[in-house]
KEMI-640422 format. One record per residue: residue in three letters; x, y, z of N, C-alpha, C, CB in turn; chain. Coordinates in pm, 1 decimal, m for minus. Glycine has a CB too. Layout:
<atoms>
aa=ALA n_east=X n_north=Y n_up=Z ca_east=X ca_north=Y ca_up=Z c_east=X c_north=Y c_up=Z cb_east=X cb_north=Y cb_up=Z ch=A
...
</atoms>
This chain:
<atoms>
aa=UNK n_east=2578.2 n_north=507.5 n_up=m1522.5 ca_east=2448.5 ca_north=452.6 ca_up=m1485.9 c_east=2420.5 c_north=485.3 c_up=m1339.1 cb_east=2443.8 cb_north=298.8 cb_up=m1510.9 ch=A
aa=UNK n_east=2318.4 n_north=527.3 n_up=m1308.6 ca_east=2257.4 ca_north=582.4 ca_up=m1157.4 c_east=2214.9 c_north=461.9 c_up=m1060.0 cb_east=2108.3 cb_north=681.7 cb_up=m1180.5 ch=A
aa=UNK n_east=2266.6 n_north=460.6 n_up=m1003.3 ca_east=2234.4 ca_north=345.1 ca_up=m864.5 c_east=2103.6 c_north=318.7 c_up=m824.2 cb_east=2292.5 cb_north=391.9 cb_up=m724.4 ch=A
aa=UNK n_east=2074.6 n_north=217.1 n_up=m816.0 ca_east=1877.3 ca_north=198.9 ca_up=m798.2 c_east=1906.7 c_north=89.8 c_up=m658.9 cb_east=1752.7 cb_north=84.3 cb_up=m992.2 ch=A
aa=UNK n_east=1856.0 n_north=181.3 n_up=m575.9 ca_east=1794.4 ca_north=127.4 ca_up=m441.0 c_east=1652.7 c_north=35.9 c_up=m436.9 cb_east=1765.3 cb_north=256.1 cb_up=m354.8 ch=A
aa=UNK n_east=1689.7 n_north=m49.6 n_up=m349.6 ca_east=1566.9 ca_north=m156.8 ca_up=m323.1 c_east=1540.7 c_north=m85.8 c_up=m166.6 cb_east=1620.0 cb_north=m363.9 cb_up=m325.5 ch=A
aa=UNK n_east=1419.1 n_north=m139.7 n_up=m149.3 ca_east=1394.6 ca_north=m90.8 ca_up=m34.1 c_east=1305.6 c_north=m208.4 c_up=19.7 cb_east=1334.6 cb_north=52.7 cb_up=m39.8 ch=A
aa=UNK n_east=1285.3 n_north=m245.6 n_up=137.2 ca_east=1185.8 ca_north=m338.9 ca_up=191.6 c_east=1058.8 c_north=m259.2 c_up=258.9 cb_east=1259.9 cb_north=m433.8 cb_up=301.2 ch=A
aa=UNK n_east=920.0 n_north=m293.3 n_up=264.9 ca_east=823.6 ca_north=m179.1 ca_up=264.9 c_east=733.9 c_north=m292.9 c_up=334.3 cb_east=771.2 cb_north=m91.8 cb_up=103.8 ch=A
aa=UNK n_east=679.5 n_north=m303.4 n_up=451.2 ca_east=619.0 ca_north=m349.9 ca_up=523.0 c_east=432.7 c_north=m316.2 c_up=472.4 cb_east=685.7 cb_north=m298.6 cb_up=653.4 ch=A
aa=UNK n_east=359.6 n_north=m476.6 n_up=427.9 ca_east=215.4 ca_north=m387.9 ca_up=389.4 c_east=126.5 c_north=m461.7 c_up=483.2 cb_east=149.7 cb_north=m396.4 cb_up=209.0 ch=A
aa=UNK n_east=12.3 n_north=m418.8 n_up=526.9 ca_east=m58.6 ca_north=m462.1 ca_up=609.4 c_east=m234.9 c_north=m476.5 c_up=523.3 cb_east=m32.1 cb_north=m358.4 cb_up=741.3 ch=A
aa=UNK n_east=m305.0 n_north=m541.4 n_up=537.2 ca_east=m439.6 ca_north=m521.0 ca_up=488.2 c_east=m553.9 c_north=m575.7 c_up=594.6 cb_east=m451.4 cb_north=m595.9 cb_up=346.4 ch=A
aa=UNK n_east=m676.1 n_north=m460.5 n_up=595.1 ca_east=m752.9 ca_north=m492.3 ca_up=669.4 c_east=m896.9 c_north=m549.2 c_up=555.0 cb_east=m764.5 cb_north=m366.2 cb_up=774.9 ch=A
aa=UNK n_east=m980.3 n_north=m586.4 n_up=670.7 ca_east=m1111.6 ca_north=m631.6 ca_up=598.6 c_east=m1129.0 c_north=m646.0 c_up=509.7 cb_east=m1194.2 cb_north=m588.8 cb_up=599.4 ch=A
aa=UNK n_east=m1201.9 n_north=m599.1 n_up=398.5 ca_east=m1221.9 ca_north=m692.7 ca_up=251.2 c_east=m1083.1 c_north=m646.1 c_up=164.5 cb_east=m1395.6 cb_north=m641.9 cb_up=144.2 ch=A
aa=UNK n_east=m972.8 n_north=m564.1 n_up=189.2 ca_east=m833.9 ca_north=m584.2 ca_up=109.3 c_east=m777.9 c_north=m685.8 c_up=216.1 cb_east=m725.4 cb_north=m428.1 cb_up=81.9 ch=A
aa=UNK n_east=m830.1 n_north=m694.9 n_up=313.8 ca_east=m721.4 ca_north=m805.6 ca_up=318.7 c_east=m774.0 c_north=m992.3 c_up=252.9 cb_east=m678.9 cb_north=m807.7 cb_up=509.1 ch=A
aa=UNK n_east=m917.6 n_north=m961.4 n_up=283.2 ca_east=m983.9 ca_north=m1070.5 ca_up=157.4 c_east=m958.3 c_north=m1078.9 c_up=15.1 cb_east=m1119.6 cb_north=m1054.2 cb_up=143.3 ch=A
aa=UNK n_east=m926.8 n_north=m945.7 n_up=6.5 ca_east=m857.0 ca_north=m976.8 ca_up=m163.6 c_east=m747.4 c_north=m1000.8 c_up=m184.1 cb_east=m856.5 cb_north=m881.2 cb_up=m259.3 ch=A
aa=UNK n_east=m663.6 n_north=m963.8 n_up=m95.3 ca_east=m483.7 ca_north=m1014.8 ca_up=m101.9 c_east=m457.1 c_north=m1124.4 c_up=m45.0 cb_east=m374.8 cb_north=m923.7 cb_up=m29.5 ch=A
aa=UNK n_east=m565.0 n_north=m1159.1 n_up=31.5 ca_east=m521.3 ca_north=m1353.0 ca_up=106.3 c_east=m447.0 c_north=m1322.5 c_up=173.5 cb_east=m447.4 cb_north=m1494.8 cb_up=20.8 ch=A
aa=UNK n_east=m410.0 n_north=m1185.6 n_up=239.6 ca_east=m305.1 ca_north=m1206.2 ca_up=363.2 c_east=m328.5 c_north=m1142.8 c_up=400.9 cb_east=m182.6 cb_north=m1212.2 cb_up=377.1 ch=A
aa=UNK n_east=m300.5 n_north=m1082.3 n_up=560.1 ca_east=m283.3 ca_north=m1014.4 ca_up=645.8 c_east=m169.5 c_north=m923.8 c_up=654.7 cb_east=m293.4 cb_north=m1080.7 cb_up=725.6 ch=A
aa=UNK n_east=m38.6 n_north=m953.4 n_up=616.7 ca_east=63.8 ca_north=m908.7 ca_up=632.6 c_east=159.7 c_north=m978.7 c_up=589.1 cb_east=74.8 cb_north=m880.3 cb_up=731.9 ch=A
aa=UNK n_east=259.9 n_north=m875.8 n_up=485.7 ca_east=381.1 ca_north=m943.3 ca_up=389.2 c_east=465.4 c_north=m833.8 c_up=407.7 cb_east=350.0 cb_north=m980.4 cb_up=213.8 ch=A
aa=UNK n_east=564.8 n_north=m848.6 n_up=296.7 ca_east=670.6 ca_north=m764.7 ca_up=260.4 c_east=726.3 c_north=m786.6 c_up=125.6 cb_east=771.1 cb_north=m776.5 cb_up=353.4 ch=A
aa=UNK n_east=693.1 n_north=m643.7 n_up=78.3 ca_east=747.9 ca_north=m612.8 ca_up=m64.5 c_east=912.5 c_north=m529.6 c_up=m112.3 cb_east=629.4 cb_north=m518.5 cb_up=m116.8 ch=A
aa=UNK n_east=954.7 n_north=m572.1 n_up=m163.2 ca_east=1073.0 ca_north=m525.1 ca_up=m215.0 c_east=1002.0 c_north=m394.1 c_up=m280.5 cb_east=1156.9 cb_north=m635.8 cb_up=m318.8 ch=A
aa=UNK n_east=1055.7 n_north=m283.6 n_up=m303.9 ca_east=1050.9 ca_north=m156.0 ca_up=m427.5 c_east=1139.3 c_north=m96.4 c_up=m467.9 cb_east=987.5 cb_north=m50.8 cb_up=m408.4 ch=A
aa=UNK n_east=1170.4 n_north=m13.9 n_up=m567.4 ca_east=1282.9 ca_north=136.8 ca_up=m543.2 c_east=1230.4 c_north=200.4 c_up=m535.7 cb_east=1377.6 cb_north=200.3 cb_up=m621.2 ch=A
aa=UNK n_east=1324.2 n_north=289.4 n_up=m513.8 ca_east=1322.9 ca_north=439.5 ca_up=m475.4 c_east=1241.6 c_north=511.8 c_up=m548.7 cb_east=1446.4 cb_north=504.4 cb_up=m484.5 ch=A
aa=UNK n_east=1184.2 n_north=601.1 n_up=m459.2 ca_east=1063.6 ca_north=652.6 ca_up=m622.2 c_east=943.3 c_north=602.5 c_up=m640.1 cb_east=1113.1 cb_north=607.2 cb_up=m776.4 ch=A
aa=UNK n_east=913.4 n_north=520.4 n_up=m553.1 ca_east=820.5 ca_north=397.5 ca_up=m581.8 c_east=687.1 c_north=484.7 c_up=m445.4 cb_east=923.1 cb_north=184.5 cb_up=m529.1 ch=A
aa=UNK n_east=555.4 n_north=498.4 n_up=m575.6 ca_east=459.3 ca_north=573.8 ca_up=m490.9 c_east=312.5 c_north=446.8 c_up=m423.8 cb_east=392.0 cb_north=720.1 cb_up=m614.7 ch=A
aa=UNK n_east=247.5 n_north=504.5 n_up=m338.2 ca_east=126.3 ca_north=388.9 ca_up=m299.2 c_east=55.7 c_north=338.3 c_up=m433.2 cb_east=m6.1 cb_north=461.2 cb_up=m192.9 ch=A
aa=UNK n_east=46.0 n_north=454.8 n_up=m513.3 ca_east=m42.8 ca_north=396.4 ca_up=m672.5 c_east=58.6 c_north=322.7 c_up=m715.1 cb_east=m94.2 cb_north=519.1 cb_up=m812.4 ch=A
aa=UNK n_east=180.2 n_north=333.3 n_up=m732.8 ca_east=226.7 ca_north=191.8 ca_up=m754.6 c_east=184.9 c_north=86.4 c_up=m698.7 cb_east=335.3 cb_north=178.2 cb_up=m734.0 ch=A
aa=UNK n_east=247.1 n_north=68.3 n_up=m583.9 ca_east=227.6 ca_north=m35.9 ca_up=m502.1 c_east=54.1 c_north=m133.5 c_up=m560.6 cb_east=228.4 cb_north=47.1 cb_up=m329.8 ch=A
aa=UNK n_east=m79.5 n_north=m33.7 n_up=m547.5 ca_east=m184.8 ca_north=m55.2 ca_up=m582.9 c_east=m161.9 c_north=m140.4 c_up=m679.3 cb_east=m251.5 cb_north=42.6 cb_up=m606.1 ch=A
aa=UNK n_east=m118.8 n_north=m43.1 n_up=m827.0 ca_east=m106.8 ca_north=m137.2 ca_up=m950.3 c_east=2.6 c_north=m249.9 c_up=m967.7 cb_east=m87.6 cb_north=m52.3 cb_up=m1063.1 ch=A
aa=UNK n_east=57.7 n_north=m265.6 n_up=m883.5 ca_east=143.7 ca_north=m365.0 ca_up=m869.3 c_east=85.6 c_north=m508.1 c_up=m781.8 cb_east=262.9 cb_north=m295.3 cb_up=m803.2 ch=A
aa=UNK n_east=20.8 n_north=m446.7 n_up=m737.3 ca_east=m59.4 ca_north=m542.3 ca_up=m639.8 c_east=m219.4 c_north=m579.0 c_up=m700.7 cb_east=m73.3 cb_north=m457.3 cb_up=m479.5 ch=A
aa=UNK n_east=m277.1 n_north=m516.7 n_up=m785.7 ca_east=m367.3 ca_north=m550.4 ca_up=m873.5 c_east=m497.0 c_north=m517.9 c_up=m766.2 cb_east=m344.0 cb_north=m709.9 cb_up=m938.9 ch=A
aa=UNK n_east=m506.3 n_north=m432.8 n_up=m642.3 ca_east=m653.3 ca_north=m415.6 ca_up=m589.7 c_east=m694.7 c_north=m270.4 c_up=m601.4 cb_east=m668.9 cb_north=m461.6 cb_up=m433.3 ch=A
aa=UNK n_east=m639.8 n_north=m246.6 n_up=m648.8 ca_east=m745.0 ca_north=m43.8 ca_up=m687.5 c_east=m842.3 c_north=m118.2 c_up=m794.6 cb_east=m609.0 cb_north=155.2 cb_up=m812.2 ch=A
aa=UNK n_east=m849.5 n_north=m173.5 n_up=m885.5 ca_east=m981.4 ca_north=m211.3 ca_up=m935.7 c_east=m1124.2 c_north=m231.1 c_up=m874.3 cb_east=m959.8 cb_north=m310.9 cb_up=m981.3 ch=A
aa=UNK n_east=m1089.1 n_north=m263.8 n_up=m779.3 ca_east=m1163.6 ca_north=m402.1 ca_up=m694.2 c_east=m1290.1 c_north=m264.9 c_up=m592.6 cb_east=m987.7 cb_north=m536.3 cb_up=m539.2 ch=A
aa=UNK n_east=m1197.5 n_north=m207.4 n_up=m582.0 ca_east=m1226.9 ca_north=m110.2 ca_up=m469.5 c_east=m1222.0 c_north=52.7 c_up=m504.8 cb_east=m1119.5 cb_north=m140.2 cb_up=m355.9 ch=A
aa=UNK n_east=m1142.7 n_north=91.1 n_up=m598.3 ca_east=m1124.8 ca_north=216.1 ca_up=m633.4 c_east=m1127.3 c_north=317.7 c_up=m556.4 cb_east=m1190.0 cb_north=239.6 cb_up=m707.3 ch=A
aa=UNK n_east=m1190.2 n_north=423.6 n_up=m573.2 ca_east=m1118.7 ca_north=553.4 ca_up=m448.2 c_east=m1159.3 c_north=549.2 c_up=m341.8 cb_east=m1139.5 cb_north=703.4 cb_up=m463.7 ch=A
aa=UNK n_east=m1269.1 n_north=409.7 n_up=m260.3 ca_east=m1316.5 ca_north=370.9 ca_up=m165.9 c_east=m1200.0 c_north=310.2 c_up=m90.8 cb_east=m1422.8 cb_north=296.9 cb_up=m196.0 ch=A
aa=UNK n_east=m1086.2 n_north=291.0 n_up=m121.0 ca_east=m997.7 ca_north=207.2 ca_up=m75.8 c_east=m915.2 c_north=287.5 c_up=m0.3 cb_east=m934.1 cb_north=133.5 cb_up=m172.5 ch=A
aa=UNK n_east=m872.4 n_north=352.9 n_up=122.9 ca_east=m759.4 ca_north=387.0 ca_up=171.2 c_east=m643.2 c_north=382.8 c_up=243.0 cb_east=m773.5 cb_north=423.3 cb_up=185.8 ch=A
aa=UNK n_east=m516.5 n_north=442.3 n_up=210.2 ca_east=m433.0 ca_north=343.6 ca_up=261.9 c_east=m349.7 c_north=449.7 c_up=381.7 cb_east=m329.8 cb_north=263.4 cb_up=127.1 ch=A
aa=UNK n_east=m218.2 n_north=401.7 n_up=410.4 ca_east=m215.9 ca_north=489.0 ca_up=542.8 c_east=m7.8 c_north=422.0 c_up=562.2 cb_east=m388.7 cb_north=414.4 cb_up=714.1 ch=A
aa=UNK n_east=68.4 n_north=528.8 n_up=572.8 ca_east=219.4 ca_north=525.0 ca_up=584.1 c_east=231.0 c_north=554.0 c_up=715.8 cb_east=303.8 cb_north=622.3 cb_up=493.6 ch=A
aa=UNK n_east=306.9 n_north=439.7 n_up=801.0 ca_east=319.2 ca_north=477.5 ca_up=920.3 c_east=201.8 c_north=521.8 c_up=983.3 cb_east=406.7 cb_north=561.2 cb_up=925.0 ch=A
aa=UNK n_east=78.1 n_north=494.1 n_up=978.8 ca_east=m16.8 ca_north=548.1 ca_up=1089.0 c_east=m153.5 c_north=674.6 c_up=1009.5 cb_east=109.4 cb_north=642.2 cb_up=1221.5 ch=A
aa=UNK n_east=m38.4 n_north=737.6 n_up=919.2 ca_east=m59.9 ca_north=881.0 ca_up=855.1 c_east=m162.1 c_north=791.6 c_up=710.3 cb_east=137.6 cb_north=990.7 cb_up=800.4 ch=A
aa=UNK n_east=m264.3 n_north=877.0 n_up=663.6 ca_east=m345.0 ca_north=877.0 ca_up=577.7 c_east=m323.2 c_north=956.3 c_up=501.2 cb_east=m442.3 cb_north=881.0 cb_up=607.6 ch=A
aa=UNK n_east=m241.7 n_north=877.4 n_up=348.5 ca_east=m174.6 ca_north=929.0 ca_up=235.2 c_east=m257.5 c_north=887.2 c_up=138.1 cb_east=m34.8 cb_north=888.1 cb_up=214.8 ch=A
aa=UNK n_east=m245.8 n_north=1000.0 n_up=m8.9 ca_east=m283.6 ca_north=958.2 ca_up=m132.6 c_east=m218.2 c_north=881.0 c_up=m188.3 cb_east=m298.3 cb_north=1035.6 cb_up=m205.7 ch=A
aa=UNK n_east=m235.8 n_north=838.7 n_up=m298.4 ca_east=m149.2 ca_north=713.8 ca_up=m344.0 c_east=m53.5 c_north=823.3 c_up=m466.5 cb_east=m269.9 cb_north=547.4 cb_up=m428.6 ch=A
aa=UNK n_east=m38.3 n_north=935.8 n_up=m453.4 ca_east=92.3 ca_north=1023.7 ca_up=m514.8 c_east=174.1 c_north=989.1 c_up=m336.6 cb_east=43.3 cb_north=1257.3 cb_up=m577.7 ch=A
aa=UNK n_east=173.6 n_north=956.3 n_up=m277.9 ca_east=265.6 ca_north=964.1 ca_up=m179.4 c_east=413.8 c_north=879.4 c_up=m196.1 cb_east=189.8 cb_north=920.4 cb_up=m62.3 ch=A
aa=UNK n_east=519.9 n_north=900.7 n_up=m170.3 ca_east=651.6 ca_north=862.6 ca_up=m171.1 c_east=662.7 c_north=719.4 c_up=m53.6 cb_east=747.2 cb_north=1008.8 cb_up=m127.6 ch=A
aa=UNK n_east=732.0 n_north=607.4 n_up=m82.7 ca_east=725.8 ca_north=483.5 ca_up=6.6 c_east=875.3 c_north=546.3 c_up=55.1 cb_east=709.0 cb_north=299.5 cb_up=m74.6 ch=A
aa=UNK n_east=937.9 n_north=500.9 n_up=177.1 ca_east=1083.7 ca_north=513.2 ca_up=206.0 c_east=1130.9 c_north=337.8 c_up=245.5 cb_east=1108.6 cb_north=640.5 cb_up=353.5 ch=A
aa=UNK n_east=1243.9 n_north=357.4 n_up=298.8 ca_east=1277.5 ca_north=242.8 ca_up=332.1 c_east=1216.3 c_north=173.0 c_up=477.4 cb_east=1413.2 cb_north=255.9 cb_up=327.1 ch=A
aa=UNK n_east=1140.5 n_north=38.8 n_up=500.2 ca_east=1075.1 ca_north=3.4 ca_up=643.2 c_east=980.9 c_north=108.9 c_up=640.0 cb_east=1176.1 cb_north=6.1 cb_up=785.8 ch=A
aa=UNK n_east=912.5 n_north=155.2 n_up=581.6 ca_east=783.4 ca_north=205.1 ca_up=587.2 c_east=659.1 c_north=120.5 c_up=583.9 cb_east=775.5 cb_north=285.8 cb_up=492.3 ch=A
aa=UNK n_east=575.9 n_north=130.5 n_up=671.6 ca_east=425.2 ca_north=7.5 ca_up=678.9 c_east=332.3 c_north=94.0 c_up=537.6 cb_east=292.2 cb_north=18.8 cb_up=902.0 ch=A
aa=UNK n_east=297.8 n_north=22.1 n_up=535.8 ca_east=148.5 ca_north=66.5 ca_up=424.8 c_east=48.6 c_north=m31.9 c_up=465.9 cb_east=170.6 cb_north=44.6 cb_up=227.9 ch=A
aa=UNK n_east=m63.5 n_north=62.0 n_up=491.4 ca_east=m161.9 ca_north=m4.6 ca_up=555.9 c_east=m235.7 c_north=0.3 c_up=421.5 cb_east=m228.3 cb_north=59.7 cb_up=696.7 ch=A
aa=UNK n_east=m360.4 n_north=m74.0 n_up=409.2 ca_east=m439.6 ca_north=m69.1 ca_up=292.0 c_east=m612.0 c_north=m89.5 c_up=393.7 cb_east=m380.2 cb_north=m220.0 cb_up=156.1 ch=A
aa=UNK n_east=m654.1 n_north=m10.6 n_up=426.9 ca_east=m806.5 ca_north=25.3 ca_up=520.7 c_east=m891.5 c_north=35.1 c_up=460.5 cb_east=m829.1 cb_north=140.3 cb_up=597.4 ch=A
aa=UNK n_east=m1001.8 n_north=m20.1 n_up=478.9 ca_east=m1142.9 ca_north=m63.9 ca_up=409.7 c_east=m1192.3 c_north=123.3 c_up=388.8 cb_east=m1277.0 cb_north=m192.6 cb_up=548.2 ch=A
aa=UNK n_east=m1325.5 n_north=125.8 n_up=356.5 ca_east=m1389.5 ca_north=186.2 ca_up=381.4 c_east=m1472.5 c_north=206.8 c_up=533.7 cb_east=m1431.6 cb_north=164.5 cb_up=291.8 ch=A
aa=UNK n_east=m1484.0 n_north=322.5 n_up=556.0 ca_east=m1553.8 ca_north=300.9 ca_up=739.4 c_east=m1701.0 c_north=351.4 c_up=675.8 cb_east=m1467.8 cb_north=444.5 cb_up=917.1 ch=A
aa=UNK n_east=m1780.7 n_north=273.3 n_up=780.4 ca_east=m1959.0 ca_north=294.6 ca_up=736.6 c_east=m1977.6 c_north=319.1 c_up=914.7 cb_east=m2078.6 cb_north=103.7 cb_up=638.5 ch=A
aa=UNK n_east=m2079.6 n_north=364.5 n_up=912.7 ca_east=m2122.3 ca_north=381.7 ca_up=1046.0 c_east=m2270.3 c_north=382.0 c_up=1058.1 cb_east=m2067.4 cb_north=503.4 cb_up=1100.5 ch=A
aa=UNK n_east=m2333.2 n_north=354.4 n_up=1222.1 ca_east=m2469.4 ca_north=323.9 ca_up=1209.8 c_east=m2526.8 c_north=456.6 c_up=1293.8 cb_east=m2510.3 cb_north=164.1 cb_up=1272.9 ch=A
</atoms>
């Protein structure tokens, strides 16, 4: 049987994801292998928001095929509008 790593993954949410998650900032357990569209469907807000929603590893602006590592932030960033 193959060894399955947990990892701790730092998430952050701004403006209306962070109105939909009721928090500002937590921490999720995952394994290895474990991509942002997970995270999403695990967390139940890609509905809410869909491809308007973007999120961001360490700083960097990733698709949700992107790979989580261990102590990695995931930001979850509104949409930007401008006047």
């Amino acid at each position: 049987m193959a060894e399955v790593f947990a990892w701790k993954i730092h998430l952050r949410f701004f403006g209306p994801a962070q109105d939909q998650a009721g928090v500002k900032e937590t921490v999720m357990a995952v394994v290895e292998g474990t991509t942002v569209g997970d995270v999403i469907e695990r967390l139940q807000i890609g509905n809410w928001m869909g491809d308007r929603l973007k999120t961001a590893i360490d700083g960097r602006i990733v698709n949700k095929d992107e790979l989580l590592y261990d102590g990695a932030e995931l930001a979850f960033l509104p949409p930007v509008s401008g006047g």
